[in-house]
DRENMIPA-412855 format. One record per residue: residue number from 1; x, y, z of N, C-alpha, C, O, CB in turn; residue in three letters. Coordinates in steps of 0.001 Angstrom, whole numbers. Glycine has a CB too. Layout:
N
<pt num="NUM" n_c1="X" n_c2="Y" n_c3="Z" ca_c1="X" ca_c2="Y" ca_c3="Z" c_c1="X" c_c2="Y" c_c3="Z" o_c1="X" o_c2="Y" o_c3="Z" cb_c1="X" cb_c2="Y" cb_c3="Z" residu="ALA"/>
...
END
This chain:
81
<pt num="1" n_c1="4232" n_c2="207652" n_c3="163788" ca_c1="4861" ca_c2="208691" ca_c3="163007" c_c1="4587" c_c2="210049" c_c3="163636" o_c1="5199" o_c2="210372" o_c3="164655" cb_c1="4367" cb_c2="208653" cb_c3="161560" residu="UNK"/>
<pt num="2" n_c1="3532" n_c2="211005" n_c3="162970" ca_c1="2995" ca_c2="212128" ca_c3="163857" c_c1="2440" c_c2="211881" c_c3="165152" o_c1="2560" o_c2="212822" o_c3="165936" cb_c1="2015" cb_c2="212782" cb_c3="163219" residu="UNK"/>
<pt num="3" n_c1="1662" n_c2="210497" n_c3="165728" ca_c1="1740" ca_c2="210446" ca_c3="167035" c_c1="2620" c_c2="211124" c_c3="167771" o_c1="2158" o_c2="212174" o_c3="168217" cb_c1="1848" cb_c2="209413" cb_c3="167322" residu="UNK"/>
<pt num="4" n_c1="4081" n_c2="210818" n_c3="168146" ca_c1="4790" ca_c2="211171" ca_c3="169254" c_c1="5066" c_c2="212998" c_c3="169340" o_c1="5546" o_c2="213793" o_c3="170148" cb_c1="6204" cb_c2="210241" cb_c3="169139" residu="UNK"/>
<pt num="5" n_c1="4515" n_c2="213030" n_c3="168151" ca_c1="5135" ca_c2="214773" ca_c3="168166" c_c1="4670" c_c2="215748" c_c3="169315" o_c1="3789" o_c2="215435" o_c3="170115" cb_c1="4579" cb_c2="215656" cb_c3="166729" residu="UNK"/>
<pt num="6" n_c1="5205" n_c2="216721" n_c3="169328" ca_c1="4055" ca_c2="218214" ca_c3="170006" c_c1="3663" c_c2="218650" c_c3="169564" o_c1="4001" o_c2="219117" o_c3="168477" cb_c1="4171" cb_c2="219279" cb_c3="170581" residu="UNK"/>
<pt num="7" n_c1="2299" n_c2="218827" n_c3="170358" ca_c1="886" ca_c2="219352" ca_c3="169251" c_c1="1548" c_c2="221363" c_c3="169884" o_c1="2161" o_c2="221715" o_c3="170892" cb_c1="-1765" cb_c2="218470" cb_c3="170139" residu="UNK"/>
<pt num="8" n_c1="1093" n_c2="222036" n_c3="168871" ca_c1="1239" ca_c2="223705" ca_c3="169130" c_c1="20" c_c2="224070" c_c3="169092" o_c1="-241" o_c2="225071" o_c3="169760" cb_c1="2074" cb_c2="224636" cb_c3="168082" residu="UNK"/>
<pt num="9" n_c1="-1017" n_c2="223473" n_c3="168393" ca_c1="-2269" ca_c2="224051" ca_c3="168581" c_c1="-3498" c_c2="223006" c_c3="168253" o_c1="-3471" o_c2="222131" o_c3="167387" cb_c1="-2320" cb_c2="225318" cb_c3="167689" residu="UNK"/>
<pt num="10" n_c1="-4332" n_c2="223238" n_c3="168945" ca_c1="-5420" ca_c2="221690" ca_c3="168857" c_c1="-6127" c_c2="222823" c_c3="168668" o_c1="-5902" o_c2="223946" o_c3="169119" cb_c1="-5884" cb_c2="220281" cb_c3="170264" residu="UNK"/>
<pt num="11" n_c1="-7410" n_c2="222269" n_c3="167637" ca_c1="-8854" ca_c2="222685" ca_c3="167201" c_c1="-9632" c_c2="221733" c_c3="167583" o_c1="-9291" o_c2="220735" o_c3="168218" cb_c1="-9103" cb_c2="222916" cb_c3="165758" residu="UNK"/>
<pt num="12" n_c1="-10706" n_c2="222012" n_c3="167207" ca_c1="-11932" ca_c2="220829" ca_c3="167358" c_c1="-11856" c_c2="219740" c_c3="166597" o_c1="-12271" o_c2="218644" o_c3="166975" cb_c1="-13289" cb_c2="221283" cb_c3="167024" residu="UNK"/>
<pt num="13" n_c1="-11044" n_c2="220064" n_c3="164881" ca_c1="-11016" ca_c2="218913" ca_c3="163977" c_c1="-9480" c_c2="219011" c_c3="163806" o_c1="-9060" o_c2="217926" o_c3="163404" cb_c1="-11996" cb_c2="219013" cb_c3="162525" residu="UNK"/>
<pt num="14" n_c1="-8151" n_c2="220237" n_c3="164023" ca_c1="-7528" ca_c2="219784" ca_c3="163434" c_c1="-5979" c_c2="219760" c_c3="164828" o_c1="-6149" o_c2="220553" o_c3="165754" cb_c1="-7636" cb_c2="220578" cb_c3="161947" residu="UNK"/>
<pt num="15" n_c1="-5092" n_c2="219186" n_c3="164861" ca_c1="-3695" ca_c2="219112" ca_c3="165705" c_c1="-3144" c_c2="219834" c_c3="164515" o_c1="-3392" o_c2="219559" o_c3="163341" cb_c1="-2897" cb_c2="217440" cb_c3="166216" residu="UNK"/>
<pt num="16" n_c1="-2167" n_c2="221035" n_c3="165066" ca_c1="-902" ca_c2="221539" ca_c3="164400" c_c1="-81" c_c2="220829" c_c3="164969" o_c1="-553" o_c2="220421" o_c3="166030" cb_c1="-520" cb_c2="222947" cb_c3="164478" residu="UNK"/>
<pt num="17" n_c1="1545" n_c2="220262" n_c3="164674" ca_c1="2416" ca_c2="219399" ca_c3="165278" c_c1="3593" c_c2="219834" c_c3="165004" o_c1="3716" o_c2="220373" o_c3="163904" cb_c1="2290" cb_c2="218121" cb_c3="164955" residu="UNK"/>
<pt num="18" n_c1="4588" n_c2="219759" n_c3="165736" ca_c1="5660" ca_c2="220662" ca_c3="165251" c_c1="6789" c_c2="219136" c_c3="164781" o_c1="7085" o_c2="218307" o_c3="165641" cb_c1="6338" cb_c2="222026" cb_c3="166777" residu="UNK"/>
<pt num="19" n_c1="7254" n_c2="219025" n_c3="163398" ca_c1="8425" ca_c2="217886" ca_c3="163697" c_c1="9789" c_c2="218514" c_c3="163198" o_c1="9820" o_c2="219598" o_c3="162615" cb_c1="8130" cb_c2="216321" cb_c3="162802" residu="UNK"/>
<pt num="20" n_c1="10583" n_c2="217979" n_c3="163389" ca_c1="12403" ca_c2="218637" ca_c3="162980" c_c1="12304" c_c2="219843" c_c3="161621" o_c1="13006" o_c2="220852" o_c3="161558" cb_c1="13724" cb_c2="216894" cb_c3="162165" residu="UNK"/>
<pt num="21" n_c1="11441" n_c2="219505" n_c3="160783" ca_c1="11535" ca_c2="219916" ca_c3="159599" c_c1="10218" c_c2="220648" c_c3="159182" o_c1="10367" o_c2="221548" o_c3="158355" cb_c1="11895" cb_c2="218823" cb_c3="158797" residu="UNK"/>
<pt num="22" n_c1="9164" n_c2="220441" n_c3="159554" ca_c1="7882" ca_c2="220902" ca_c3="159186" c_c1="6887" c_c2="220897" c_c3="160226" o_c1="7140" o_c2="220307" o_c3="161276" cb_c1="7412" cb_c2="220176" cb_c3="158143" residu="UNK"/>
<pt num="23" n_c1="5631" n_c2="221568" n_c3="160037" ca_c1="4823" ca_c2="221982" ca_c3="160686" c_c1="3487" c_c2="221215" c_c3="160262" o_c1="2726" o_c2="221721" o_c3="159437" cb_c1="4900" cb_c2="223338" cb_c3="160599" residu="UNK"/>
<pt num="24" n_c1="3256" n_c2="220118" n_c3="160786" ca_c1="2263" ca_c2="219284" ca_c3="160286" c_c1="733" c_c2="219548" c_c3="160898" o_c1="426" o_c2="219587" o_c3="162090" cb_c1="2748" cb_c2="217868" cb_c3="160568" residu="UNK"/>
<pt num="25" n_c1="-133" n_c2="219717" n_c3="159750" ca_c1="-1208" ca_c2="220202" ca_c3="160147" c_c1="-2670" c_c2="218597" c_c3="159748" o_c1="-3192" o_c2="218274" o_c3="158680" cb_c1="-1286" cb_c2="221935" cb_c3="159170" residu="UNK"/>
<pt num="26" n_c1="-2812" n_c2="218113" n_c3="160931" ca_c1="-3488" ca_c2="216853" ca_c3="160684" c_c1="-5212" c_c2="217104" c_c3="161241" o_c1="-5641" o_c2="217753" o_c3="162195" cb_c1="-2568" cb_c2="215534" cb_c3="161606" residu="UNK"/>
<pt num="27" n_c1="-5896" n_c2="216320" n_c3="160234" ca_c1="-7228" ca_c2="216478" ca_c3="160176" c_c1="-7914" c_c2="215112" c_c3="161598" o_c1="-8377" o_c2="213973" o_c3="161543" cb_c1="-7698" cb_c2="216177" cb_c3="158251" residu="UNK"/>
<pt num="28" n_c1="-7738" n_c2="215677" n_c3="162224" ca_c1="-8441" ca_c2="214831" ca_c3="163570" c_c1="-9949" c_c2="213697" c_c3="162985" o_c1="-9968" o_c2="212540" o_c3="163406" cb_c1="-9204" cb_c2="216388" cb_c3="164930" residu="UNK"/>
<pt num="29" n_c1="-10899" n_c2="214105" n_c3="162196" ca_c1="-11512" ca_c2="213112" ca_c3="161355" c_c1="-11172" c_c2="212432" c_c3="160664" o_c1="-12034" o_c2="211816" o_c3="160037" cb_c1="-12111" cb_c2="213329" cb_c3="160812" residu="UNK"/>
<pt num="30" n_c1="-9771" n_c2="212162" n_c3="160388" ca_c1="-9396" ca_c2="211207" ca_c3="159206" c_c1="-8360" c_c2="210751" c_c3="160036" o_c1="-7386" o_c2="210469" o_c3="159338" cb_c1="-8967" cb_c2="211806" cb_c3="157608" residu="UNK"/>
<pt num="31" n_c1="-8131" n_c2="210535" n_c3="161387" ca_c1="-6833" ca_c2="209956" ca_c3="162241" c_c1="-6572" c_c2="208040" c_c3="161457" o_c1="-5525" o_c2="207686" o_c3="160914" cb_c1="-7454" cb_c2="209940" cb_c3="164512" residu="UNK"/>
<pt num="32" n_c1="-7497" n_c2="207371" n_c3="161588" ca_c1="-7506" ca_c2="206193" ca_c3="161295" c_c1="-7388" c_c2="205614" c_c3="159926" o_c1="-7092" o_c2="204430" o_c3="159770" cb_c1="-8417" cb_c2="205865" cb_c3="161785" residu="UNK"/>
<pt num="33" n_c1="-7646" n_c2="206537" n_c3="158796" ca_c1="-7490" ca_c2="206444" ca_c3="157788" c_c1="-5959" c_c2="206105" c_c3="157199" o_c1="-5020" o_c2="206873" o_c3="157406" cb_c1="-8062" cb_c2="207421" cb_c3="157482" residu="UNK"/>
<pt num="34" n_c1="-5823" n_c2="204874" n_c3="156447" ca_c1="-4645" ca_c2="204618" ca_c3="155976" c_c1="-4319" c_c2="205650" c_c3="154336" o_c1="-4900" o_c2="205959" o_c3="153296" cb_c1="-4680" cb_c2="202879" cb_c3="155838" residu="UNK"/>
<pt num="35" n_c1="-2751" n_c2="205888" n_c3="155167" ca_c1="-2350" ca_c2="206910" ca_c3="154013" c_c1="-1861" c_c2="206028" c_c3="152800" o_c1="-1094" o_c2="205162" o_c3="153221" cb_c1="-1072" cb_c2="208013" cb_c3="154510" residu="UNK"/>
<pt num="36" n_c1="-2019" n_c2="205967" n_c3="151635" ca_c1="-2132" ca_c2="205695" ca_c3="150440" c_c1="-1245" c_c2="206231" c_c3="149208" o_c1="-730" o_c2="205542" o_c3="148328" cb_c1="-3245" cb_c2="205951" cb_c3="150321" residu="UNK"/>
<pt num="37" n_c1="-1179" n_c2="207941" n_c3="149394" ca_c1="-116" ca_c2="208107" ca_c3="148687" c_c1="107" c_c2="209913" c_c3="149171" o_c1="-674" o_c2="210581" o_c3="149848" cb_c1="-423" cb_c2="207617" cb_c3="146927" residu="UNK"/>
<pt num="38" n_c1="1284" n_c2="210307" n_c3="148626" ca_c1="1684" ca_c2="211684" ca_c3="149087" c_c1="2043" c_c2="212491" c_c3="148000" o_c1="2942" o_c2="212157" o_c3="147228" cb_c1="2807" cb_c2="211680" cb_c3="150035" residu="UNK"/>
<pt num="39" n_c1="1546" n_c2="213299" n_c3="147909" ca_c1="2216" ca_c2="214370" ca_c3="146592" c_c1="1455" c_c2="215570" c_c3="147222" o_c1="1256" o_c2="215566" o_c3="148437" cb_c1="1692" cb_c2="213993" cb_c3="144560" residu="UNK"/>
<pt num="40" n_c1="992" n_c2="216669" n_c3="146390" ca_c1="884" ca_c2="218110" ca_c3="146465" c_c1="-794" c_c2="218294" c_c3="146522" o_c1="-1706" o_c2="217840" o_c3="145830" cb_c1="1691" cb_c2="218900" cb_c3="145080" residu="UNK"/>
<pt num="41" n_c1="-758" n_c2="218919" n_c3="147343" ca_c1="-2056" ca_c2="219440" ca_c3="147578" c_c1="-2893" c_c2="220522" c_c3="146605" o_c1="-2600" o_c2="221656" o_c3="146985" cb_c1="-1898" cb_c2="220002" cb_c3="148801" residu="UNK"/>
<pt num="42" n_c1="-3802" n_c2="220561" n_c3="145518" ca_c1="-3955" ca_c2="221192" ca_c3="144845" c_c1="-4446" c_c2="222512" c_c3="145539" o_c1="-3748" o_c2="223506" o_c3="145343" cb_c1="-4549" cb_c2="220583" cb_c3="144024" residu="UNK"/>
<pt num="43" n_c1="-5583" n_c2="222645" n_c3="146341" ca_c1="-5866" ca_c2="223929" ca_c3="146877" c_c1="-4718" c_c2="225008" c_c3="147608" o_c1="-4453" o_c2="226194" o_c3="147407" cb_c1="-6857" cb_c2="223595" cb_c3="147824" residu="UNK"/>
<pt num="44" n_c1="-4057" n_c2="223722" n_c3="148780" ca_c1="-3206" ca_c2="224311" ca_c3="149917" c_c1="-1769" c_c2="224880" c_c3="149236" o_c1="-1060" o_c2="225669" o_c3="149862" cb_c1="-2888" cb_c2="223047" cb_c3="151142" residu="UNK"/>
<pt num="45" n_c1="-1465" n_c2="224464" n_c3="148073" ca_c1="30" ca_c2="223896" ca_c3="147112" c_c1="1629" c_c2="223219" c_c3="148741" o_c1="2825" o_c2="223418" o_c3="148953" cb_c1="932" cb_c2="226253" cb_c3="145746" residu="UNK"/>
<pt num="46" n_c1="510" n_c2="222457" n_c3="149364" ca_c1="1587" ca_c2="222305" ca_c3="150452" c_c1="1986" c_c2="220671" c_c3="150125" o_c1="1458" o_c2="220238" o_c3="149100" cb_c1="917" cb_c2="222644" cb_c3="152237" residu="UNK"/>
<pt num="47" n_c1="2701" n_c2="219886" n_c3="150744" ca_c1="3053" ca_c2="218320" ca_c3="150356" c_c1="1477" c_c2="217935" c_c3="151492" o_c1="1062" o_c2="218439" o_c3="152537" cb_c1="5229" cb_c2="217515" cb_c3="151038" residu="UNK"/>
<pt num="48" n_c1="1113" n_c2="217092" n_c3="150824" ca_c1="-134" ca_c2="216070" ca_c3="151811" c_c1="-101" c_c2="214398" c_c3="151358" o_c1="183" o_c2="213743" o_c3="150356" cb_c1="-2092" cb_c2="216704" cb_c3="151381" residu="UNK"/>
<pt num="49" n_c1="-604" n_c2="214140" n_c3="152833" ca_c1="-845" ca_c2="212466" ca_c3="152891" c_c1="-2457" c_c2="212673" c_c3="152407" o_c1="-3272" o_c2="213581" o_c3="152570" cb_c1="-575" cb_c2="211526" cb_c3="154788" residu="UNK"/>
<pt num="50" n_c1="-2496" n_c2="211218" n_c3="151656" ca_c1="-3948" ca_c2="211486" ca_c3="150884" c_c1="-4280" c_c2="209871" c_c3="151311" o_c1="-3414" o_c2="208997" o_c3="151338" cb_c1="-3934" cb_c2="212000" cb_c3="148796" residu="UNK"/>
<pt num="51" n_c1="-5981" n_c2="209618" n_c3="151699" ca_c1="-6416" ca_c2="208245" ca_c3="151427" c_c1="-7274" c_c2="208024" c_c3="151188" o_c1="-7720" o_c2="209026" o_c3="150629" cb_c1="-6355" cb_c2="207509" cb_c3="152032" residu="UNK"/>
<pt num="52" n_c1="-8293" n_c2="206976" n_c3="151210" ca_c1="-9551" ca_c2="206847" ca_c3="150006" c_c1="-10579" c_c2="206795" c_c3="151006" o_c1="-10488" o_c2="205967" o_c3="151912" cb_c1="-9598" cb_c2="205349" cb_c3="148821" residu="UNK"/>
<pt num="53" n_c1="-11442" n_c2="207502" n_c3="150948" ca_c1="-12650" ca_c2="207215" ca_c3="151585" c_c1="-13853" c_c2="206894" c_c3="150345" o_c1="-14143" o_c2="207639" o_c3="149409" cb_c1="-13012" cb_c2="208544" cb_c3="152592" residu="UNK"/>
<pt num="54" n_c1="-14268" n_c2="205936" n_c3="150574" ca_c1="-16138" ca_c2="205608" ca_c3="149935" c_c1="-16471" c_c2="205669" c_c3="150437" o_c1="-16301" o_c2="205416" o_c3="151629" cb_c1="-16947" cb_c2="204718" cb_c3="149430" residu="UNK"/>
<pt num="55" n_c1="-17931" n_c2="206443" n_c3="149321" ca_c1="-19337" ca_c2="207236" ca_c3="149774" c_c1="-20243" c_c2="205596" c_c3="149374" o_c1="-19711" o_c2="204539" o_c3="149036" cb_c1="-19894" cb_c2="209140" cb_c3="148485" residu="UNK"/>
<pt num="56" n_c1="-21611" n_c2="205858" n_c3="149546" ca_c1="-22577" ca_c2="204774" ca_c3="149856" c_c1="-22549" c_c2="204325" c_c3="148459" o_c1="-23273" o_c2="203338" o_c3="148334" cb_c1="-24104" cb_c2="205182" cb_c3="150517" residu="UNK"/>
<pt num="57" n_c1="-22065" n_c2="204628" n_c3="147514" ca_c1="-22536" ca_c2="203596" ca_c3="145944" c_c1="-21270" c_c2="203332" c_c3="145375" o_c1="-21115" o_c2="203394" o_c3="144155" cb_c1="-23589" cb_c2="204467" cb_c3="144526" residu="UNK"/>
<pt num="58" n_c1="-19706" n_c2="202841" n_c3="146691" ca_c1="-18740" ca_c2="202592" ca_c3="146545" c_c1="-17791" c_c2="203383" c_c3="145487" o_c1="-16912" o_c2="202847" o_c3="144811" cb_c1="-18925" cb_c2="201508" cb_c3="146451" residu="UNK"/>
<pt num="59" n_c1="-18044" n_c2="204396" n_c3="145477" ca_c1="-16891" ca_c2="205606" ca_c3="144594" c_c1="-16342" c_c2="206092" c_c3="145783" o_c1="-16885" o_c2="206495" o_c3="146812" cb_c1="-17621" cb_c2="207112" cb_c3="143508" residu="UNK"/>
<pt num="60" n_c1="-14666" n_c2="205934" n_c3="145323" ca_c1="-13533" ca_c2="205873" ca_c3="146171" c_c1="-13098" c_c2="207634" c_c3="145957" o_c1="-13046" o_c2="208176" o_c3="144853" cb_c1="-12263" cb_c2="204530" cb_c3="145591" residu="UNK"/>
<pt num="61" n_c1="-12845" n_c2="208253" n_c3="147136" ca_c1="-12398" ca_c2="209704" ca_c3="146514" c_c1="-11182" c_c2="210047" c_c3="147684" o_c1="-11093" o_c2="209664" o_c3="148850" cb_c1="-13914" cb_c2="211089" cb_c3="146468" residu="UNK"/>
<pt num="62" n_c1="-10420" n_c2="210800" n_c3="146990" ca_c1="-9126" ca_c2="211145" ca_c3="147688" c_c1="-9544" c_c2="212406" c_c3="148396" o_c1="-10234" o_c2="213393" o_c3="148141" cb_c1="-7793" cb_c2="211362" cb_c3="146665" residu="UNK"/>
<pt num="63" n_c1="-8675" n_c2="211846" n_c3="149604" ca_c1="-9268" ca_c2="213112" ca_c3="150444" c_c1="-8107" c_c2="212982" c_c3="151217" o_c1="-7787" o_c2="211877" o_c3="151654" cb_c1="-10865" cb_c2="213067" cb_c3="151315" residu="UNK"/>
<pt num="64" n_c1="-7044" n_c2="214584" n_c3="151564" ca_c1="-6249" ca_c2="215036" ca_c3="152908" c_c1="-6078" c_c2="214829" c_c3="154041" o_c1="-6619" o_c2="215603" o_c3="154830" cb_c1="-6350" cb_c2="215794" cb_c3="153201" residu="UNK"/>
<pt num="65" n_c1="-5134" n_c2="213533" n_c3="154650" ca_c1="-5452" ca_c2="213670" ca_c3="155931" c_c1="-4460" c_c2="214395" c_c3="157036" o_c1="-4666" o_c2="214639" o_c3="158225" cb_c1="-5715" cb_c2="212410" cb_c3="156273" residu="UNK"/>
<pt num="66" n_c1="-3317" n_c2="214646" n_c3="156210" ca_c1="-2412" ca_c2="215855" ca_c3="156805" c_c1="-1274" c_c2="216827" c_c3="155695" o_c1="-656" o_c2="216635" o_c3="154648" cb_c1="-1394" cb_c2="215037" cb_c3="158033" residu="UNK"/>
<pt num="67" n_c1="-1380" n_c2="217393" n_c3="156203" ca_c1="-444" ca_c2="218919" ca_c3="155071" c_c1="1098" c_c2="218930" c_c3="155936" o_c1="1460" o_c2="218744" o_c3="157098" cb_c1="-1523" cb_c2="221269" cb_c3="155325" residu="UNK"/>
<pt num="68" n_c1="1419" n_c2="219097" n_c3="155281" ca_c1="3017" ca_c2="219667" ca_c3="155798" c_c1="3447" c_c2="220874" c_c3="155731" o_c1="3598" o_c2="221048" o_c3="154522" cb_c1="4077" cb_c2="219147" cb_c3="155145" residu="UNK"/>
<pt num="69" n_c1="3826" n_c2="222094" n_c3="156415" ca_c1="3788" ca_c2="223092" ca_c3="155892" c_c1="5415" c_c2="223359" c_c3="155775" o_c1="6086" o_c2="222350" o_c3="155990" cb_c1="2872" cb_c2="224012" cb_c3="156612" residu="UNK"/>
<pt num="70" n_c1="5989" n_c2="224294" n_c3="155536" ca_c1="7324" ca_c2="224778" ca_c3="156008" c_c1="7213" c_c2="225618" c_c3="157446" o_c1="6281" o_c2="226372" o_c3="157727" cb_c1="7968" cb_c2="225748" cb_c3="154814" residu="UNK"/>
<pt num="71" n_c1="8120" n_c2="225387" n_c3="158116" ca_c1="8352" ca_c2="226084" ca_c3="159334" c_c1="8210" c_c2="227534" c_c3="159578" o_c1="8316" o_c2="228081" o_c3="160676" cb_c1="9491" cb_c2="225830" cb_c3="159640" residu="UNK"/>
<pt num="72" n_c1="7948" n_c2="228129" n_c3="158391" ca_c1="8078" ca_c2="229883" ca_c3="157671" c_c1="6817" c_c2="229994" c_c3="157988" o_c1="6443" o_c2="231039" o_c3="158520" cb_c1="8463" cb_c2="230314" cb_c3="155793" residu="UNK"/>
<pt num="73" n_c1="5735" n_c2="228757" n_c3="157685" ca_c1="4518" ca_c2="229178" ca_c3="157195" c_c1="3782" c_c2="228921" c_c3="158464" o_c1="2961" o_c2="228005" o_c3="158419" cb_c1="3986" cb_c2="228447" cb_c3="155867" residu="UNK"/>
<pt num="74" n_c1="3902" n_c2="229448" n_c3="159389" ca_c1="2784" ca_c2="228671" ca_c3="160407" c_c1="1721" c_c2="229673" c_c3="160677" o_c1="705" o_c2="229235" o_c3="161218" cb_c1="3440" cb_c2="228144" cb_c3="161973" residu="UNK"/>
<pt num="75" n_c1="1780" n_c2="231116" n_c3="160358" ca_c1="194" ca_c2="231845" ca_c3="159734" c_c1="-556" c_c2="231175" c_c3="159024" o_c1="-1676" o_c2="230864" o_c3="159431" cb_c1="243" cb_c2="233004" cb_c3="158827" residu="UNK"/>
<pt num="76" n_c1="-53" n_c2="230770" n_c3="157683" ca_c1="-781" ca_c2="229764" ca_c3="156569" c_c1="-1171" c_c2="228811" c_c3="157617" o_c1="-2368" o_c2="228867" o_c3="157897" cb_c1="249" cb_c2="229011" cb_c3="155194" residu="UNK"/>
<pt num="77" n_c1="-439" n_c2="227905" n_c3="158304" ca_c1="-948" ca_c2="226706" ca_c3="158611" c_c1="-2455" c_c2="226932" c_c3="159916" o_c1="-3502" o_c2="226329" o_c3="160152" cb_c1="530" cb_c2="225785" cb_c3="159200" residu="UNK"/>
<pt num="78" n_c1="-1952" n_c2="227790" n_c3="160303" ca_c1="-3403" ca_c2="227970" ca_c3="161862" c_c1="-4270" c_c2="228504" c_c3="160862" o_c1="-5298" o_c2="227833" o_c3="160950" cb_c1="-3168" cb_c2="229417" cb_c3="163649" residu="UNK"/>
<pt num="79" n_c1="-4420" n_c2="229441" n_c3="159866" ca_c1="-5625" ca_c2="229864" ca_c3="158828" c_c1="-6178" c_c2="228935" c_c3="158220" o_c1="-7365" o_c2="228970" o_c3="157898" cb_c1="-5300" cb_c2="230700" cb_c3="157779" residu="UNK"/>
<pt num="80" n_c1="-5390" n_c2="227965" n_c3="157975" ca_c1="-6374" ca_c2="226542" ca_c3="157087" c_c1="-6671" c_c2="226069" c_c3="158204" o_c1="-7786" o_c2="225690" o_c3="157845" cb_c1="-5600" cb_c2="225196" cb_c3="155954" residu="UNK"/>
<pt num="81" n_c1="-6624" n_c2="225758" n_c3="159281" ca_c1="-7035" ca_c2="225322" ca_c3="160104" c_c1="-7922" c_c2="225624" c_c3="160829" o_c1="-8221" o_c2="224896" o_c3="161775" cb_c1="-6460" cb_c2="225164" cb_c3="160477" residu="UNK"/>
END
C-alpha cells in the first residue's frame, strides 16, 4: 500500500509519503503492525490507521500507525512529525 510511494521527508521515527490524494505521515516503529481499523485521530483530528499493541499484563491499546493529512496541510504534517 504506502510501501511503493515517495517518501518527501524521512525522520528517525517517522516517513512523510506523498500519494494521489494525501500526504501520509507513517510511524517507522509501528511498520509491521497490522492495521485493524481507521477512523479519526483524536489529538491530530486527521483520518488514521490504528492497531493493537499489548503491554506485559496483556491489555490491548490502540495506538497510530499512520495519519493522512490533506495535501494543504503539509506544515501540520512535518510539525507532528
Amino acid at each position: 500500500m504506502s510501501q511503493d510511494l515517495p517518501i518527501l521527508k524521512k525522520g528517525s521515527f517517522y516517513y512523510l509519503k506523498d500519494s494521489p490524494t494525501n500526504l501520509i505521515l507513517e510511524d517507522r516503529t509501528k511498520r509491521g503492525l497490522t492495521v485493524r481499523e481507521q477512523n479519526m485521530d483524536e489529538n491530530y483530528h486527521v483520518l488514521a490507521d490504528k492497531g493493537m499493541i499489548h503491554d506485559m499484563d496483556g491489555i490491548g491499546h490502540w495506538v497510530p500507525i499512520r495519519w493522512y493529512y490533506s495535501k494543504n496541510d503539509y506544515d501540520r504534517a512535518v510539525s507532528h512529525a
